[in-house]
KOLMARRO-205479 format. One record per residue (C-alpha): y, z, x; residue in one letter. Coordinates in steps of 0.1 Angstrom, whole numbers, plus 5000, padded with zeros to 4 digits. Example, Ala and Ser with C-alpha at 12.3 -4.5 7.8 and 13.67 -1.06 7.14 Angstrom:
<pts>
495550785123A;498950715137S;
</pts>
This chain:
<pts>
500453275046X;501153275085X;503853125098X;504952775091X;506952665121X;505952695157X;507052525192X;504852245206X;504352155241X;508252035247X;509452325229X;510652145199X;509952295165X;506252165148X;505752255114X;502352325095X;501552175066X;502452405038X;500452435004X;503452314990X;503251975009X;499551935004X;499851944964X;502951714964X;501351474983X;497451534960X;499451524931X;501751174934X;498750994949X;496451094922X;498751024897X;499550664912X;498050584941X;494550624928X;494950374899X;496250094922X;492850074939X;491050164903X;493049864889X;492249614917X;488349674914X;488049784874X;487549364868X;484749324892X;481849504873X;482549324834X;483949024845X;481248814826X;481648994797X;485348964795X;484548584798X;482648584771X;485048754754X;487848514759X;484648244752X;484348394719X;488248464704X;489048094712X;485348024698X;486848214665X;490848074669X;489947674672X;486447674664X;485347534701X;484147744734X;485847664762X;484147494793X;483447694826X;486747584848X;488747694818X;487148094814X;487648124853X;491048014855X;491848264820X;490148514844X;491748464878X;495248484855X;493748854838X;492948914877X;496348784896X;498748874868X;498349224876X;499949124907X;502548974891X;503249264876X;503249444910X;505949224924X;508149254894X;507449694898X;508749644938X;511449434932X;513249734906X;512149994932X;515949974951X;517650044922X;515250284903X;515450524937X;518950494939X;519150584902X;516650844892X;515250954930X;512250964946X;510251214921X;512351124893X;510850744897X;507350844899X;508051084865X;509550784842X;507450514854X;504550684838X;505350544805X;504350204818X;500750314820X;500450464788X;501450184773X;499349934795X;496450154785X;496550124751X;497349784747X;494149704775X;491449944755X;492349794720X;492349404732X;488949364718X;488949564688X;492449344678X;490449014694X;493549004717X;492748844751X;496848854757X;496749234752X;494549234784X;496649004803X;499649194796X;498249554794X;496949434831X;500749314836X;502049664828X;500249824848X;501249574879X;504449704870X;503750074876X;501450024907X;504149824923X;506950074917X;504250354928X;502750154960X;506350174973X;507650484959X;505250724967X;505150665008X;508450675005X;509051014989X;505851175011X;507451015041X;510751175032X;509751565026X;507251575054X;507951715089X;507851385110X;504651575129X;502951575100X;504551235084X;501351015093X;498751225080X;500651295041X;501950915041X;498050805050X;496951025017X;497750714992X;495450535007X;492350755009X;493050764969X;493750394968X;489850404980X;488850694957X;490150464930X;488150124939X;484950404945X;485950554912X;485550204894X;482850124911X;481050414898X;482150414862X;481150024863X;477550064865X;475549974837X;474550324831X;477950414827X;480850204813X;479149914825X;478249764793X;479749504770X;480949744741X;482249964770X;484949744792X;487949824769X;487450194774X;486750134814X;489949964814X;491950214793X;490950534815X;493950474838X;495750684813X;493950994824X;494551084865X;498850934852X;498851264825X;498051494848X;500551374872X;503051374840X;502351744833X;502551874869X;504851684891X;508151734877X;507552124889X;508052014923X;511451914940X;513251604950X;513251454982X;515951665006X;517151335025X;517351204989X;519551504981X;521751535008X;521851175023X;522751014989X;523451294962X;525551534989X;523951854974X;523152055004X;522552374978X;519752094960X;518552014997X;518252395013X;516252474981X;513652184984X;513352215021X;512552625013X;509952524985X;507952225010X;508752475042X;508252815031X;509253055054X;509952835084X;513452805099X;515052465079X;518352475099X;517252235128X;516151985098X;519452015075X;521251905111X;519251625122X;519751475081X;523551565086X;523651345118X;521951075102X;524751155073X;527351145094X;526550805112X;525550645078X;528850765065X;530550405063X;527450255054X;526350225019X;522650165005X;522549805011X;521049564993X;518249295006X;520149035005X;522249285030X;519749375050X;517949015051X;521348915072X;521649205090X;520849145130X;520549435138X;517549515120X;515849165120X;512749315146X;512249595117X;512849335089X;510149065105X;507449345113X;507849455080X;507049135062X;504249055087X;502549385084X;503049345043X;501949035041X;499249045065X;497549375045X;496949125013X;496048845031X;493348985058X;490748895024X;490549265015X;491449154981X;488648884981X;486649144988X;487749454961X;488449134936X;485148914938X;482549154953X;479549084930X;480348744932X;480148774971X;476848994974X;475548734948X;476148444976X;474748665004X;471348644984X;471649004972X;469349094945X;471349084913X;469849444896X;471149584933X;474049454937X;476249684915X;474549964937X;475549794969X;479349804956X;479350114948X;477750224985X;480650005002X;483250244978X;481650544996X;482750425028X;485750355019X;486450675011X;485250815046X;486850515065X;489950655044X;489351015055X;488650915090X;491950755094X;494251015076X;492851245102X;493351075135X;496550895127X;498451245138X;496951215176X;495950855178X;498950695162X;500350425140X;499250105163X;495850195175X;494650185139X;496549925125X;495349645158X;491949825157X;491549795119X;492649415117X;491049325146X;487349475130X;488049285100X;488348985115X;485248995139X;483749095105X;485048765087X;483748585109X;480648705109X;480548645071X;481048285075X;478348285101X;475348475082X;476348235050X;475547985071X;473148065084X;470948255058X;468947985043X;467947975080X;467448325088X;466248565067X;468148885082X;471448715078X;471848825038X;472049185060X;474549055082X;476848935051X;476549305037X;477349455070X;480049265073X;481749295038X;481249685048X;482849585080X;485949495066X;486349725042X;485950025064X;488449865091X;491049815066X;490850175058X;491450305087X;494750215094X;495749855077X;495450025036X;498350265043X;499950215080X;502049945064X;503450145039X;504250475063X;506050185089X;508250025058X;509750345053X;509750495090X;511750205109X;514450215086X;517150535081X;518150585049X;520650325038X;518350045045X;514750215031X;514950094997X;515549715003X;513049775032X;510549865004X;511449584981X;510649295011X;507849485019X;506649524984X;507349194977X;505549024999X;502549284997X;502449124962X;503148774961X;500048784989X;498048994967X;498448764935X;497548434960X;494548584973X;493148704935X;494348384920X;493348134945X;490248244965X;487048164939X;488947784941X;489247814979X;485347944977X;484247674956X;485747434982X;485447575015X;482147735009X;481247955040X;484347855059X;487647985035X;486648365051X;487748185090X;491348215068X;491348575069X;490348575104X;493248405115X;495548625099X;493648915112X;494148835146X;497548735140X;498749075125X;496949245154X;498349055179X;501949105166X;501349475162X;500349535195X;502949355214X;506449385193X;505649725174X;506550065193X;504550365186X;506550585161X;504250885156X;506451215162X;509651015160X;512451095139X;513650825118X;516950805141X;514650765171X;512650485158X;515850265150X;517450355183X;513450265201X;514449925179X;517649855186X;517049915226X;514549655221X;517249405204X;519649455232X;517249385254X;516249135241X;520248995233X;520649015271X;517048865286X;518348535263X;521948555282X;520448605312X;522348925322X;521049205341X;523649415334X;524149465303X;527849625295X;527549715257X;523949895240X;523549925203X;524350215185X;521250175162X;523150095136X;523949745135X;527249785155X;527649725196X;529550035219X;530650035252X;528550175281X;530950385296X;533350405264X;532950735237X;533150595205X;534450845181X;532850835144X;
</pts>
């Protein structure tokens, strides 16, 4: 293997990415990463037959159907709850990292699928619509500890050159997993009626692979020296993910961060929520979050027959159609995981919103115009494409690397629990209430998501510095400049005396502090 280390253009150390890094990062997202996007699209493809599976157990428990309002609010429930689940998985992420670690998190939360698995593929065989809900429930659970967990421990053994492009990998498997479902759901496949327990029970698969071979690999070495103080632990990880590259320059720049986080301990949301000097952090975390659920790409991965169905698609062509729109989420994926590294985080994250909201607005124009104009159906396609290969780019993971990149380590797990949070109390309102806000706003609910597209964008592009090939000590102090600048523009003062430290506490200008 050649070397791993070598000096870039400022003669600072760059690392390559090592074998070592590539399979960590190939093996946590495959094992997690991919089953978040295969759970989000698995209930597009039988969703009629899973109503008439509900239809028929109440048919058998009371002796009466149920009308059509009824089976669609039963199904948005099977839909949302698995966000439900998600928010309750992000919310135990603080103290489950704490606890166990960043690996050691991913290792034990496997259970959760394995459970959620068999309780999903034996809900019709026991007549069981409940062991759907909560098998989908379960599995929440695990994709919201996951979503949050694996970023986190990708973002924390990669060289901060190579940060973007291994913290961008869970999304290009998010995608894999919507294409993945999106194949296995035609009709040829798993897409028949006695086949939709089975299609829903396969999320047990890519988790025992990840079982078998992930607890081979080591822990996080900011997780082992920042937290746990083993600096034997930490030299030995750093030598497995670095090979034969020279580690010392890393152990020191974790030992500063050490050293100034030495009277701070992990704090807890609450904590961080009333912490000033990290509100700018806090407030583009929760609009990034939030904005990623509700820019309608859950609409989209959620309801997509339903929404070729309304753009006068074919009905025999429209499972093809999906399945074409998961291939280019896959490339979108690729393309973004690829240029992050020299474009960096804010082009694709304003780009990528910004295309998705031209594109939902040029859904609610061809739907209304279709019955008009002929081509429009074409339009709608394009369009659903549209947003699907925009948020790909950079909106389906950028979030994820920023929650864990403006934050040092005290502060990162709460960071991922707001973040989390939010991610999933948007995704559950999206799944649960857009075929109502459909039915009622017809054409016009997708100008929704164009707002918030153009929000996000806008607030990414004029409060969010650029943190590619920053250290995580860096991007608070970029942050905390900001803040102080911003204290003093309020006062009125052109001299400022005192500067944050980047750490929540003010020092003198001219004054050494000693730590």
């Amino acid at each position: 293997m050649a070397e791993e280390t070598l000096l870039d253009s400022n003669g600072k150390i760059s690392w390559h990415l090592t074998k070592s890094l590539l399979a960590v990062a190939l093996l946590s997202s495959f094992g997690s990463s991919l089953l978040y996007g295969y759970n989000l699209a698995v209930v597009n493809s039988p969703a009629e037959y899973i109503k008439q599976f509900y239809n028929q157990t109440m048919l058998l428990r009371t002796g009466m159907g149920v009308d059509e309002q009824t089976l669609t609010v039963m199904y948005s429930v099977t839909v949302s709850i698995f966000a439900i689940g998600g928010l309750l998985g992000s919310l135990m992420v603080g103290v489950l990292v704490t606890k166990f670690g960043r690996k050691g998190t991913l290792v034990k939360s496997t259970s959760l699928v394995f459970v959620g698995g068999a309780l999903m593929g034996f809900s019709r065989l026991c007549g069981s619509p409940e062991m759907l809900i909560i098998g989908r429930f379960i599995t929440g659970i695990h994709s919201g500890i996951s979503l949050s967990v694996v970023p986190m421990y990708l973002g924390e053994i990669a060289p901060k050159n190579v940060r973007g492009f291994l913290c961008l990998m869970p999304s290009i498997f998010i995608c894999i997993g919507v294409f993945c479902a999106q194949i296995l759901g035609l009709h040829e496949l798993l897409g028949k009626e006695e086949h939709w327990p089975l299609f829903f029970s396969l999320v047990v698969v890519p988790t025992f692979v990840q079982l078998m071979l992930l607890p081979w690999f080591p822990e996080s070495p900011r997780y082992l020296l920042i937290e746990k103080r083993n600096v034997h632990a930490t030299i030995s990880a750093l030598k497995w993910f670095r090979k034969r590259g020279n580690i010392q320059s890393e152990v020191e720049e974790m030992q500063e961060e050490q050293r100034l986080l030495s009277s701070v301990h992990t704090v807890t949301v609450t904590e961080l929520l009333r912490d000033r000097s990290v509100r700018w952090q806090v407030l583009s975390v929760m609009v990034i979050n939030a904005g990623m659920q509700l820019s309608g790409i859950d609409a989209i991965w959620f309801y997509t027959n339903d929404i070729f169905e309304n753009a006068g698609i074919a009905h025999p062509q429209i499972q093809y159609t999906t399945v074409g729109t998961g291939a280019i989420e896959v490339i979108a994926g690729l393309i973004g995981c690829f240029t992050i590294e020299k474009l960096g985080r804010r082009p694709l994250m304003v780009g990528g919103f910004s295309f998705m909201g031209i594109c939902c607005a040029g859904i609610t124009i061809s739907l209304i115009l279709q019955a008009h104009v002929p081509f429009m159906h074409y339009v709608g396609v394009a369009c659903v494409v549209g947003i699907i290969a925009g948020f790909c780019i950079g909106p389906a993971g950028v979030p994820f690397l920023m929650t864990g990149e403006l934050f040092t380590q005290s502060h990162r797990p709460a960071a991922f629990i707001v973040g989390g949070s939010l991610n999933w109390l948007s995704n559950f309102t999206v799944g649960f209430v857009f075929p109502f806000l459909q039915m009622s706003a017809g054409a016009f609910c997708y100008l929704v998501f164009f707002s918030v597209c153009v929000a996000v964008a806008a607030y990414v592009y004029f409060i969010i510095p650029e943190t590619k090939n920053k250290t995580f000590v860096e991007i608070t102090q970029m942050f905390s400049s900001k803040e102080t600048a911003m204290e003093f523009h309020a006062l009125g003062s052109s001299d400022p005396i005192t500067k944050k430290n980047g750490y929540g506490s003010l020092e003198d200008r001219d004054v050494k502090v000693e730590k």
